[in-house]
VEXDREN-2710 file (C-alpha; in Angstrom, 1 decimal):
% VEXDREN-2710
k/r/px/py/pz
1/UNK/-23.7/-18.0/-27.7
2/UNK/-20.4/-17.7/-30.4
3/UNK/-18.6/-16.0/-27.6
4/UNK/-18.8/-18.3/-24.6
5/UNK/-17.3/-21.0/-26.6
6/UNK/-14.1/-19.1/-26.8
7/UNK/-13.4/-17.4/-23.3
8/UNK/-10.2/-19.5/-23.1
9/UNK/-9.0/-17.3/-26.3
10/UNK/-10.3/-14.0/-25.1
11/UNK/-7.1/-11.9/-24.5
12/UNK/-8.1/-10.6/-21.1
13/UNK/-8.2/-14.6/-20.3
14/UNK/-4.9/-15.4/-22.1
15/UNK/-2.8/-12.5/-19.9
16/UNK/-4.7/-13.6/-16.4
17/UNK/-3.3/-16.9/-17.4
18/UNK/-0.1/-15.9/-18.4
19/UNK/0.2/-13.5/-15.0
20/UNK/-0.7/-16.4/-13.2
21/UNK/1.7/-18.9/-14.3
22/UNK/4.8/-16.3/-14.2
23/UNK/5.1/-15.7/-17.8
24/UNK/5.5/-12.2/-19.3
25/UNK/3.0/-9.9/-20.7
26/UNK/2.5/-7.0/-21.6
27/UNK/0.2/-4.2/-19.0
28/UNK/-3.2/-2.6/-19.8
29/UNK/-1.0/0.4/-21.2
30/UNK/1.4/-1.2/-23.0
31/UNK/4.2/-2.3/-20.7
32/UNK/6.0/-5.4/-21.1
33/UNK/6.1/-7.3/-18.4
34/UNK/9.7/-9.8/-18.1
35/UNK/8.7/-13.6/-16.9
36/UNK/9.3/-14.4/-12.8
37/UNK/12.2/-15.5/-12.2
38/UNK/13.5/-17.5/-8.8
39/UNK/15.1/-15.4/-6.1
40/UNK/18.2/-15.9/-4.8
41/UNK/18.2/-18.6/-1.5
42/UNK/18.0/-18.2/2.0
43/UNK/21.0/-16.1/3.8
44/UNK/23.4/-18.2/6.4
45/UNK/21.1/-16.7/9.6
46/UNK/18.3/-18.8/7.7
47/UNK/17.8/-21.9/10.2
48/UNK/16.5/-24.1/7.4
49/UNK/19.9/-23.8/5.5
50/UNK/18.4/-25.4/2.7
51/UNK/20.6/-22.9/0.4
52/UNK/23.5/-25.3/1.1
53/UNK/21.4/-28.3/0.5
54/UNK/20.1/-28.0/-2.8
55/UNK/21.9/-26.9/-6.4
56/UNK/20.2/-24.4/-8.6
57/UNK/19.5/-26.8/-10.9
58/UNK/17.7/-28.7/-8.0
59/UNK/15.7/-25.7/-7.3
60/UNK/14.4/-24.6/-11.0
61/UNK/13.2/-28.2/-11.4
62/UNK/10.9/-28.9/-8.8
63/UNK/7.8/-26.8/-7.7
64/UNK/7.7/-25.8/-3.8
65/UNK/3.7/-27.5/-3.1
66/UNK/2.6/-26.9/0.8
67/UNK/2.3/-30.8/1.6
68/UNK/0.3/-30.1/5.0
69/UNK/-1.7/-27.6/7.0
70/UNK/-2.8/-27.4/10.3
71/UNK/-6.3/-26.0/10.4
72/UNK/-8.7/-25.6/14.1
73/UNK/-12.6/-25.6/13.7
74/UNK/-13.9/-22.1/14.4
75/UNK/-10.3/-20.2/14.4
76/UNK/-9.9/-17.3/12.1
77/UNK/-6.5/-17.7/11.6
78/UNK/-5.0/-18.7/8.0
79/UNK/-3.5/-21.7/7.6
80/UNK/0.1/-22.2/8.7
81/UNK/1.8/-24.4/5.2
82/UNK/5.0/-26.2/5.0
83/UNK/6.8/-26.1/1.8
84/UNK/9.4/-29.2/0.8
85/UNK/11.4/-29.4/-1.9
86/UNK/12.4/-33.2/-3.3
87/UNK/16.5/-34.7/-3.4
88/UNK/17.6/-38.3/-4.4
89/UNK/13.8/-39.4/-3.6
90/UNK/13.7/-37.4/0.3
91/UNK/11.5/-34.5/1.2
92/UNK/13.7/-31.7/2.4
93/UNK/11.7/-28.9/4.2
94/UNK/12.6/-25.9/3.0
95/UNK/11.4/-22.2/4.6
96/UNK/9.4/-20.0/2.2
97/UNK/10.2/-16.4/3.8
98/UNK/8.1/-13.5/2.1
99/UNK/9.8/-10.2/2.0
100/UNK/12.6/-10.9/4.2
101/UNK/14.7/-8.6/2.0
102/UNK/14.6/-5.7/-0.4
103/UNK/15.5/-5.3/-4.0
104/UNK/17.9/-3.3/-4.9
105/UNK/15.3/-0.8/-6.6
106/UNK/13.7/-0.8/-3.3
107/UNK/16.2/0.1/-1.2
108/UNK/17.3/3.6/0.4
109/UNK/14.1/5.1/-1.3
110/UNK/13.0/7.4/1.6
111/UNK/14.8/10.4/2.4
112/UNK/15.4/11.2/6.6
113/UNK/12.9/12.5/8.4
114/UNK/13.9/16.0/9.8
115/UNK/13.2/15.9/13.3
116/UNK/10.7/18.3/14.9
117/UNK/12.6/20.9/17.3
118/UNK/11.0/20.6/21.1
119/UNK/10.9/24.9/20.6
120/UNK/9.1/24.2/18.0
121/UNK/6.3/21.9/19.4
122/UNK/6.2/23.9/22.1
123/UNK/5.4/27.5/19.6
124/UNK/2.5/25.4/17.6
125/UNK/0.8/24.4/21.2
126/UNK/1.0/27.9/22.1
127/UNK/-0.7/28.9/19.1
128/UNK/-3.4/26.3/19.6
129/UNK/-4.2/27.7/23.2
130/UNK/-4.3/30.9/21.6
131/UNK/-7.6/29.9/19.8
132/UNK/-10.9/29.8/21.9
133/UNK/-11.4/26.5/24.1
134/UNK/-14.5/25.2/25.1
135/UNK/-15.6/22.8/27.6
136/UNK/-17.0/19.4/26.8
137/UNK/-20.7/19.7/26.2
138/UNK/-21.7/16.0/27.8
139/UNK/-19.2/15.6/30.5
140/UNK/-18.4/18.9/32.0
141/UNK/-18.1/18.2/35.8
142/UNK/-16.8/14.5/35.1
143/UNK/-13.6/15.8/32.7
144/UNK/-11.2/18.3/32.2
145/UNK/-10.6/18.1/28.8
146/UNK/-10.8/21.4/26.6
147/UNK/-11.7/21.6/23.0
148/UNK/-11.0/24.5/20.3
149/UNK/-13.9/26.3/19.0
150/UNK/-15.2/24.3/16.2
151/UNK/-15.9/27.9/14.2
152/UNK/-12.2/27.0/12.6
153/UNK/-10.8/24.5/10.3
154/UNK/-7.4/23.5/11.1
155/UNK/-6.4/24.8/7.1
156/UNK/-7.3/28.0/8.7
157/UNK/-5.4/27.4/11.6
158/UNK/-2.4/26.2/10.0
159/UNK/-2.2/29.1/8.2
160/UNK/-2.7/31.2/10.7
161/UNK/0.2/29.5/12.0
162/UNK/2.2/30.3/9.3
163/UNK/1.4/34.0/9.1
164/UNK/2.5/34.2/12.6
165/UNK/5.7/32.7/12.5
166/UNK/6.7/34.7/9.5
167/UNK/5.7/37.7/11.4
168/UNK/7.9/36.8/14.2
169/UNK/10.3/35.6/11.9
170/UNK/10.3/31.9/13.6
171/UNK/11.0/28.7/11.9
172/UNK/7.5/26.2/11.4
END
């Protein structure tokens, strides 16, 4: 058919291509996308310390290929690459670290985490062994493990919960 000939000029082909070869685009809802562009190198606790070794210029020019891999019959594992970068004719490895830092965007994101009062724990177990328990139904003379009635849902519960400490006037 008229359309087959042309899949290399199909849009949807022309932006996978363009995502895969680190060129910008623009998203499904509009969104321009700017090209990749190389991080910055390794840190001084890198043990490679190939940020020392090679120039910028050095780096934009040649492309980090994984030259072997080490692969055993039957093993799940993926396969473990090294990655080399070329200088006046030598093979320097270099170390390709994935997510060893955050951007700048990234960082200091999350909010802390209030931490939960031991009164407070101890107030929500006493409401749960409020509630009816039952024994286990398969095991009873081998355990001694309790369960709640399952005639509640733990929404209810929580609210329940809630009610409670308002009542009393205690912090949840």
């Amino acid at each position: 058919t008229l359309s087959k000939k042309c899949e290399s000029q199909w849009k949807r082909n022309i932006k996978k291509q363009r995502i895969n070869t680190g060129m910008s685009y623009k998203t499904i809802s509009n969104k321009f996308v700017p090209p990749r562009s190389l991080r910055k190198p390794c840190g001084e606790k890198c043990r490679l310390n190939y940020s020392k070794k090679f120039s910028e210029e050095s780096r934009h020019a040649s492309k980090v290929v994984p030259n072997y891999r080490h692969t055993l019959e039957g093993s799940t594992r993926s396969n473990s690459m090294a990655f080399y970068l070329e200088i006046h004719n030598n093979l320097v490895r270099v170390s390709k670290i994935q997510n060893a830092f955050l951007s700048e965007e990234q960082m200091e994101k999350h909010e802390k985490q209030r931490k939960s009062v031991p009164a407070i724990k101890k107030s929500i177990r006493k409401h749960i062994e409020s509630f009816l328990q039952i024994e286990s139904h398969y095991l009873r003379n081998q355990t001694s493990r309790e369960y709640v009635d399952g005639g509640l849902a733990i929404a209810a519960m929580h609210r329940l919960y809630i009610e409670d400490c308002n009542t009393k006037g205690l912090l949840y």
